[in-house]
N, C-alpha and C positions, 0 to 999 in steps of 0.2 A: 808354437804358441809363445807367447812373448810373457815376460817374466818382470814384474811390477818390480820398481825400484827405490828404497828408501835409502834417505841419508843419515845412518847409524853412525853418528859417530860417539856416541853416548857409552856405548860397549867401552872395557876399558884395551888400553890398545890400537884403538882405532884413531885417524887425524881425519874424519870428516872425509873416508874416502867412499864410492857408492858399492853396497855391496847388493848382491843377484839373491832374491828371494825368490824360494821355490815356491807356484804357486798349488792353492791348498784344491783347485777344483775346478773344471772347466766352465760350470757356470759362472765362476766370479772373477777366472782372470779373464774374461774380456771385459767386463765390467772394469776392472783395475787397470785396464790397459788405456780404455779411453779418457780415461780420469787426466786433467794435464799437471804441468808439475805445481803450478799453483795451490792444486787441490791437495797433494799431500800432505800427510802428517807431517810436520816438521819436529824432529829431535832435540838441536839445539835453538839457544834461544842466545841473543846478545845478552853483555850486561845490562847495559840500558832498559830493553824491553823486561827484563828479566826483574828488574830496580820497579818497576812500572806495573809489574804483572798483566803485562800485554799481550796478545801475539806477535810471534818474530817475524816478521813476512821477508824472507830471501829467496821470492822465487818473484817479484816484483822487476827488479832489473836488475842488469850485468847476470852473472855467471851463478843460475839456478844454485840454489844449495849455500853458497858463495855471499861472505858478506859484500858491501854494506848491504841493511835492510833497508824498508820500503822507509819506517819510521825516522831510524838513521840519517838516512839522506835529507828527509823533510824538515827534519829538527836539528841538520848540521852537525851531528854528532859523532863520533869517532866510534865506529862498527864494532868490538869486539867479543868474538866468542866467549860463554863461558866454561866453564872446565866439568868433566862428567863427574855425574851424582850418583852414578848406578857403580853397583857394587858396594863392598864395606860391610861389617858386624850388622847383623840383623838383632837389635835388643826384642827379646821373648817377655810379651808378659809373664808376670806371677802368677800363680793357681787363685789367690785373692782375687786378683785381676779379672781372672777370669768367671768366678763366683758370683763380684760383682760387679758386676761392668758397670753401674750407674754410676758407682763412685771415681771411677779411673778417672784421671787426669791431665791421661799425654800429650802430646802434641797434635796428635789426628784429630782427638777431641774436642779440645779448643778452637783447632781449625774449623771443624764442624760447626762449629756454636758461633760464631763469627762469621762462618757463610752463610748458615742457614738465615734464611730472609726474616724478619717480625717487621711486617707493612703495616705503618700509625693506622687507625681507625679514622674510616673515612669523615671529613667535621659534619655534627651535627645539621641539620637542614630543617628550614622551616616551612612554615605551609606553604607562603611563598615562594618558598626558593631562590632570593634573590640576592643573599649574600656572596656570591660570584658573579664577577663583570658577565657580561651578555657576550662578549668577543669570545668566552671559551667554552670552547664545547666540552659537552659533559665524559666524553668519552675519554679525550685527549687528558683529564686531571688523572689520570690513574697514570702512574707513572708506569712503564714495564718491570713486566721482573727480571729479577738480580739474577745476571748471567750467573748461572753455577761451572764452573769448569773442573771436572775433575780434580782430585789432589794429587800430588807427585810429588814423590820420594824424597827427600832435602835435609839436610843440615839445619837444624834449630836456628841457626847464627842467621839463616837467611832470609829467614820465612816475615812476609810481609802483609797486614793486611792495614785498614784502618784505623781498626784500634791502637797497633802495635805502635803509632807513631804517635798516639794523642798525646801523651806524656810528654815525646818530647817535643812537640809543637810547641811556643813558645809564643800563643797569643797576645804577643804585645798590645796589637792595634788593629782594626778594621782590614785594616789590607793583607792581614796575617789572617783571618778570617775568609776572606775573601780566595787567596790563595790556598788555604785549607779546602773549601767547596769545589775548587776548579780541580783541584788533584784528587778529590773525592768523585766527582763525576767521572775525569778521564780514567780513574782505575775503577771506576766500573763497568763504562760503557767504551771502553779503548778510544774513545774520540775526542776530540775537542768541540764535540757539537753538542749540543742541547735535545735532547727528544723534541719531534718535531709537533707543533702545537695546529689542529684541524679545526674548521668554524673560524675561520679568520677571512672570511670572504669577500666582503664586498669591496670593490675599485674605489682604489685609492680618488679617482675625479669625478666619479660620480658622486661619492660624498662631500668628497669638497666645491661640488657645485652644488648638492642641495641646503651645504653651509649659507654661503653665498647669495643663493637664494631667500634666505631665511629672513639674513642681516640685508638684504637690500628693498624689505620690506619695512626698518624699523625707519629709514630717514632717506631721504633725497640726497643725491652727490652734490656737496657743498661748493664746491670749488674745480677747476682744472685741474688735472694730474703735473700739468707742465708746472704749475706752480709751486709743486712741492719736489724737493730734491729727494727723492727716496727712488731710488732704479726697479725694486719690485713692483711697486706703484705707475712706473711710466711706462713698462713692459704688458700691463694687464695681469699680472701674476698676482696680484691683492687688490682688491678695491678700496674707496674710500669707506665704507661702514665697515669694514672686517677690521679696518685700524680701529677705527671707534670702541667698535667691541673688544679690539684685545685690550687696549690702553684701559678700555674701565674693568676687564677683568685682573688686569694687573696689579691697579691700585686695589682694588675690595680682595685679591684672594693673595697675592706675593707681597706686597708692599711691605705690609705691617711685619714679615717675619727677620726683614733687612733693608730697616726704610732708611737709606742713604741716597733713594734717587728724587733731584729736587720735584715737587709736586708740580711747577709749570710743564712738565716734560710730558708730565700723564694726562695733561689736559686736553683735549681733542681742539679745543679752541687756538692752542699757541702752534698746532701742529708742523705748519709753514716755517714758523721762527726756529722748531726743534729741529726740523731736520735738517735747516743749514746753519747751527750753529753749534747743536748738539748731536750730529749723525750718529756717530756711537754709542751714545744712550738708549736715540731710539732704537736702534738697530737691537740691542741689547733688549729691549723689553720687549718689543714686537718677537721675538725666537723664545724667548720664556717664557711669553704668555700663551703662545701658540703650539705648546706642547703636549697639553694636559689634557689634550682629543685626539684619539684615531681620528676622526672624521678633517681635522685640520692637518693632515702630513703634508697635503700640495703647500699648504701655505707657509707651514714649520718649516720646511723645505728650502723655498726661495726666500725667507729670512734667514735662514742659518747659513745658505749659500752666500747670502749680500755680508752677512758678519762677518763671516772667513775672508770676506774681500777686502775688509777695511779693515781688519786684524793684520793680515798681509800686507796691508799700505803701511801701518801705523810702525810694525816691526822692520819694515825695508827703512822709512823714512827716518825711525825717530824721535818725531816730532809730535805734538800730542797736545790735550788739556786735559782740566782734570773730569771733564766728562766722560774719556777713555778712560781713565783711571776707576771711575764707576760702572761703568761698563764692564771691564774685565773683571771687576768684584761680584755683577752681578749672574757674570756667566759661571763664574766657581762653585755660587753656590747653588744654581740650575744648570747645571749643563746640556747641553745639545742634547735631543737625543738620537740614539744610533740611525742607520740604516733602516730599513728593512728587513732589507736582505741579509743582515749580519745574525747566525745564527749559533756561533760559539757561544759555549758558556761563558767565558770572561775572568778575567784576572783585577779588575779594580781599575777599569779605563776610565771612568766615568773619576774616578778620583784623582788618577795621575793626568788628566787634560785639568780638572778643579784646579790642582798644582800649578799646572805651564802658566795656566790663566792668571792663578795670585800673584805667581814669579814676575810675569810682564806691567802688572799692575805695579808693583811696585819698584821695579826698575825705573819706569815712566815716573813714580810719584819721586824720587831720588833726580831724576832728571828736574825733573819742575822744583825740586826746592820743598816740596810739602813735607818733609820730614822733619823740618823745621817747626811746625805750628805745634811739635809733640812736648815744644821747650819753650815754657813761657816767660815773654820778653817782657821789659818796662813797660814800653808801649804799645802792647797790644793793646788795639782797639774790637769793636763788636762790628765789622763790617761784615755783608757778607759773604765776600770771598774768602777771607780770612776765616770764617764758621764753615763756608762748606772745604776747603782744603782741612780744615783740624780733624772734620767727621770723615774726611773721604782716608786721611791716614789712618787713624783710628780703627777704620776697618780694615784697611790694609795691613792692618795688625793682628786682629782679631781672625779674621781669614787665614795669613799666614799660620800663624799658630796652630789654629784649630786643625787646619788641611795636611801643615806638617808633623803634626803629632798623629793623627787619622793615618798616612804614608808612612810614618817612620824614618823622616828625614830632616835637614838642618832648618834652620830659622834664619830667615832675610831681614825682617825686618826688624829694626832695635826698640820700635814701638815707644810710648810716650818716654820723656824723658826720669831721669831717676828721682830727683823733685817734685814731677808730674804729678799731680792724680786728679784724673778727669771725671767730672760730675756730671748729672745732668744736667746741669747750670752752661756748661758748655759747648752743648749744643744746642744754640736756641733756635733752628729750623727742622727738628721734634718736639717744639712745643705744642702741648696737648691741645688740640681743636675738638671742636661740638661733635659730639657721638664719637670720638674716635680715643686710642688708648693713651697712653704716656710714654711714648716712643721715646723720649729722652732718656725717661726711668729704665726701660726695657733693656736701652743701649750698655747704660752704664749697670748693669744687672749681668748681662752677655761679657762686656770689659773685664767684669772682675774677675768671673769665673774663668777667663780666656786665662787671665795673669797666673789662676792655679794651675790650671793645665800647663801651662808653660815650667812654669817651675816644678810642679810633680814630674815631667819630664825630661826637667833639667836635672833633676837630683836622680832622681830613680833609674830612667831607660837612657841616659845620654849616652854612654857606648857600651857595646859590650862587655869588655874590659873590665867596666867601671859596673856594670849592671852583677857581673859573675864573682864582680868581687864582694859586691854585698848580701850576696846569695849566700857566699860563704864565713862572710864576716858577722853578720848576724848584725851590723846597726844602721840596717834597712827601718828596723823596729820604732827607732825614735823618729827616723822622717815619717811613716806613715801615720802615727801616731798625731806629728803636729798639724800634717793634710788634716786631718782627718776634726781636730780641733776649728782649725780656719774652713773647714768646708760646714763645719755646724753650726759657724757664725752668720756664714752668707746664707746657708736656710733660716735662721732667727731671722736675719735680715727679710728678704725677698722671697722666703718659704711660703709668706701671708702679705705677700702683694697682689691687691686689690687688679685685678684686668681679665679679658676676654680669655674665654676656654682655651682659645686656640695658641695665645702668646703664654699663658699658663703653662698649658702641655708642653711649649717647648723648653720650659723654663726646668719645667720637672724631669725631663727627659734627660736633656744636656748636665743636671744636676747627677743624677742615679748613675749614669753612664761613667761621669768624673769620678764618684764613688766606687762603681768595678773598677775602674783603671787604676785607682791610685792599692785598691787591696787585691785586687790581683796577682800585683807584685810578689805579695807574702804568697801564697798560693802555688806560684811556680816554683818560688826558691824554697820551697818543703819537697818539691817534685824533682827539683835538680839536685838538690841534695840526698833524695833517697836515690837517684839515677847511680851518682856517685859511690854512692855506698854499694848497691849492685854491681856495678863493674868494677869497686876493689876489692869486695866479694869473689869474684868470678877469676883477678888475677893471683886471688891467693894471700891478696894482703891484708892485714888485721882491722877489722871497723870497732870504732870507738862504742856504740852502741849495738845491742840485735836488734837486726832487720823483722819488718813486721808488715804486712799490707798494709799500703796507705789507703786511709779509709776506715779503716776497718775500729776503728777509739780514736776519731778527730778528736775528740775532747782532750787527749792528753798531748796533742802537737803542740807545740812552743805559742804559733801561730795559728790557732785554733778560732781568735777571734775575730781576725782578718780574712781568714776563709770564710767562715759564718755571714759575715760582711759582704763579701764578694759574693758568694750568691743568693744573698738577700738585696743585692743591689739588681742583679741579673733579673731575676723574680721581680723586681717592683719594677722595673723597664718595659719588662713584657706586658705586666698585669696595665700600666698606666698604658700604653699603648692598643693593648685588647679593651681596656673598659670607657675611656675615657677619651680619646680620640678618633674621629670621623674617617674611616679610609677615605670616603670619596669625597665628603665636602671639605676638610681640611689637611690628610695627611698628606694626599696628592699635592698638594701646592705648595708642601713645607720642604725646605733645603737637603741637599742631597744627605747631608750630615747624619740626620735623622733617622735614615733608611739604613746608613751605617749603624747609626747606633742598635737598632733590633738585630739585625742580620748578625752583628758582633754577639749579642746578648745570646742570640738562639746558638753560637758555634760556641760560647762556654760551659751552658750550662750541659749540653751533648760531653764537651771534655769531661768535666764533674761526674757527669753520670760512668762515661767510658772508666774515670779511675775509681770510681769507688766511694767516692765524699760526697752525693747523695745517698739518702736514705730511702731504703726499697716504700716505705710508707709514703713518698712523697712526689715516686716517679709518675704513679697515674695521673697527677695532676698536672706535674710539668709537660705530659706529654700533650696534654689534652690543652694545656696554655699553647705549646708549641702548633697544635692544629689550630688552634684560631690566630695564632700569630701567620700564618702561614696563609690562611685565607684572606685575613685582612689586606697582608701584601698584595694578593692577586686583586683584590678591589681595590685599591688605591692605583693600580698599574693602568694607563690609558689603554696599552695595547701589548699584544703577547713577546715584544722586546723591549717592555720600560725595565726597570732594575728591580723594581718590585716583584715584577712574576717571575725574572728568571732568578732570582734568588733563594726567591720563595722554591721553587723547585729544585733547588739544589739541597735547601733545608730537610724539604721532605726526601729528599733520598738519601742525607745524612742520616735521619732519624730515624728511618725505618732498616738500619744495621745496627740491633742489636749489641753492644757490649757483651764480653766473656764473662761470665761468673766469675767473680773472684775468688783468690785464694793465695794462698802465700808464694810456692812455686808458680803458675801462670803468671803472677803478678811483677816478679821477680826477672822472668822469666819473658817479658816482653818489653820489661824495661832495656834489659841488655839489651833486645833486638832495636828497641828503638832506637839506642845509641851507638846501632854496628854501621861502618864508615861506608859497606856499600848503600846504605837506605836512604834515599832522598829527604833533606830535610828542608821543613818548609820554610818561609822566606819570612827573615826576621831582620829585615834591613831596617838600621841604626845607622848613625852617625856619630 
């Protein structure tokens, strides 16, 4: 009878070699014998996996038992065992201890209270029921439950979960958020995939022929296809009413939130003229306007496919105008959307292609010379090339900025000159028309607040170096202080500008958001500086103050009013978003920025809460803002891979992990873990 095999190398003594287990019974070693070596318990684990709290899979390939692992391999990474945890001082509770357990507070404890699952309450439902997209089934919104995996025996120093890192997570910016949820998911579900989403059925060409259908009952085909240069159009892959329709839904739903594209373009009348004179324009609107329906992927499809063709020409050739230059502005701030078939969670794609996109745009607008119009000459004149080259830098600036502050990386463009400062006066192709807003005002509204972010950015997060040294230097205090004056001027200002809900919301959005970003700041560097205090703590050496949970008396932190601030900002981002904004008739069509901006708001105020600087009186209702923030997502998303739903669902399975109780030890206590050099830390790229 054959004698089941495990790789003990965990014992101390041992180098991972197989030792002969006696079996316990002859009903269960044949059972154990047919098992193959995949299915075994595995002992050790990599560092990697181990950093990850993953399974170590070394029975995948090469030599059973034997690094590398499965994961290793996939992710390029250097295989190595870690060192056995078995054996060592067993510390004995106290007799207290054991009197009374409710109060104990070791480490199993904690661990416990950190894994055990607290699932959001499901959102409210109406009689209707139609506050979620019809694409998702009702089953499929429950997320699964939280793998529980046993606990095993470990050294304090190493112990990981997601709390442990929120301190030192270093939410600069959107894509620090972003990478927070993606390392949130894979350490729970070991994958890089997303729970798969059911009720997503119907064929892709059959709706987009009952599209097709629809729209070739509004008008008659005007014209030959030969006439018009557009290659989707000469192939049969779009017709001529589906242009019609996207180009008018472009101008009534995207226009107004970054109307830099000239109005002849969106005309279905010049259609001929645009697309041999302006292809990358149209090319450009026809993919952005065709995104905001499952039921249109055939046709998103072969526009975003004809885009990539002539983004490829324009970067092989060089050569350009400045309707490319509009174009690649207007793809930054809609991007394509995914696949289908792409079912990973995601790391902030959708933002680093926004990037390549501004980068190309303004390489091109440096080539043509338009970075000049940011500097005003004797004789400028009011032509109109002269007005659309000022507008098309101008945003090339604004983009820039906003996308590289959002990423966390440098600034291309040098934007208007130092003399400069641009009005609405100068742009007079946003001159206000009948029924429509003050696009000029909007621009120079969006201009100013770009200029704060840029320089909140320039002074506060420009490198790390420069960020840790204000952390500890303490005169962080008077820049945020004078943000904080100039950002209560541009509300005086534009806080009570007269226009449409929809250009409002953005106005109030992008305002709140500058608000976290810039008191944030304070916020962290009270977290890294308690960090520091714990780990000189821990090495013995003398701290200038006693240590005390953070949290626990905000009101006596230096920086008491900046936190208060930051998530009074957080709160009023979510609250104008859940009250005040349309998921499906407006938010859907509003720039990807935007979708940054909540997703951000919901992964600080989860930190907040994980350390302690919310107040238990105030969590029910955060939670409950977080459930309808999380739904709204999912009704603003066309289809179960727009950004909206899978972010949304990364939130909720952020929220429903529970924070540890606080207290002065745990607290302390996972600060150090936070900042022990095996634990991945998330990604705070600066320049």
């Amino acid at each position: 009878m054959e004698s089941s095999v495990a790789y003990d190398a965990e014992s101390p003594g041992s180098s991972g070699s197989a030792v002969e287990t006696p079996p316990k019974g002859a009903a269960h070693s044949s059972g154990r014998a047919s098992k193959s070596e995949r299915e075994k318990r595995t002992y050790r684990a990599c560092l990697h996996c181990r950093q990850r709290k993953s399974r170590c899979d070394l029975y995948s390939s090469g030599e059973p038992g034997r690094p590398p692992c499965e994961r290793c391999i996939r992710e390029q990474h250097e295989c190595i065992l870690g060192g056995s945890r078995r054996g060592g001082r067993r510390v004995k509770r106290s007799q207290s201890d054991l009197n009374h357990p409710g109060s104990a507070s070791t480490d199993g404890a904690a661990l416990g209270n950190i894994l055990s699952p607290m699932p959001i309450a499901p959102p409210r439902r109406d009689a209707a029921d139609d506050r979620v997209p019809t694409w998702i089934d009702r089953e499929s919104r429950v997320l699964p439950p939280l793998r529980q995996d046993p606990p095993q025996a470990s050294i304090p120093s190493a112990k990981m979960t997601v709390d442990d890192s929120v301190a030192a997570t270093d939410l600069q910016n959107p894509a620090d958020a972003l990478e927070f949820l993606a390392n949130v998911a894979e350490r729970d579900s070991g994958s890089n995939m997303l729970p798969p989403i059911q009720g997503f059925g119907r064929s892709r060409q059959s709706a987009t022929s009952h599209v097709l259908n629809d729209s070739g009952r509004r008008s008659e085909q005007p014209q030959s296809s030969d006439a018009v240069d557009y290659p989707p159009l000469t192939r049969g892959l779009i017709t001529f009413q589906m242009i019609q329709t996207l180009l008018e839904r472009y101008e009534s739903r995207y226009h107004q939130f970054f109307p830099i594209c000239s109005p002849n373009v969106m005309q279905y009348e010049h259609l001929q003229t645009s697309a041999a004179k302006e292809p990358h324009l149209l090319a450009a609107i026809l993919t952005v306007a065709s995104r905001d329906q499952n039921d249109w992927w055939q046709i998103h499809e072969a526009c975003s496919s004809h885009m990539q063709q002539l983004m490829a020409d324009l970067v092989y050739s060089g050569r350009g105008t400045v309707e490319a230059v509009e174009a690649m502005l207007i793809l930054a701030e809609w991007v394509p959307r995914r696949p289908h078939a792409t079912q990973a969670v995601g790391r902030g794609e959708e933002d680093q292609a926004a990037w390549m996109f501004v980068g190309t745009a303004i390489r091109l607008g440096y080539l043509l010379g338009i970075d000049r119009t940011g500097f005003r000459g004797e004789h400028d004149g009011q032509s109109l090339e002269l007005n659309r080259k000022r507008l098309a830098w101008a945003a090339c600036y604004m983009s820039d900025r906003q996308i590289s502050v959002r990423v966390g990386k440098a600034f291309w463009s040098r934007g208007p000159g130092p003399m400069t400062a641009l009005r609405a006066e100068d742009f007079p192709s946003l001159r206000t028309r009948l029924n429509q807003d003050d696009f000029a005002a909007i621009f120079q509204a969006n201009l100013e607040l770009t200029q704060l972010f840029s320089n909140a950015h320039d002074v506060l997060y420009a490198t790390k170096a420069r960020s840790s040294q204000l952390n500890f230097g303490g005169e962080y205090v008077k820049y945020i202080d004078d943000f904080r004056v100039a950002l209560r001027s541009w509300h005086s200002t534009w806080g009570v500008f007269t226009c449409s809900s929809p250009l409002k919301a953005s106005l109030i959005l992008s305002y709140e958001y500058l608000r976290l970003y810039i008191n944030a700041f304070a916020y962290q560097a009270t977290l890294n500086r308690l960090v520091a205090q714990v780990q000189a703590s821990a090495n013995g050496q003398p701290t200038q103050k006693p240590m005390h949970p953070f949290g626990s008396d905000l009101a006596k932190e230096p920086d008491a009013r900046f936190i208060y601030e930051s998530l009074d900002a957080a709160k009023s981002l979510l609250s104008t978003f859940n009250s005040f904004v349309d998921p499906r008739e407006t938010f859907r069509f509003m720039p990807l920025r935007y979708y940054l901006y909540v997703i951000y708001s919901a992964c600080f105020l989860y930190k907040a809460r994980a350390t302690g600087v919310m107040g238990g009186d105030t969590r029910g209702s955060i939670k409950r803002m977080i459930t309808d923030t999380i739904d709204r997502l999912q009704q603003a998303s066309a289809c179960a891979n727009d950004v909206g739903d899978r972010y949304s669902r990364l939130i909720r399975l952020l929220w429903r992990k529970p924070p540890p109780r606080q207290s002065l030890k745990p607290v302390q206590r996972r600060m150090a873990t936070a900042c022990h050099p095996l634990i991945p830390r998330f990604s705070t790229a600066t320049t």
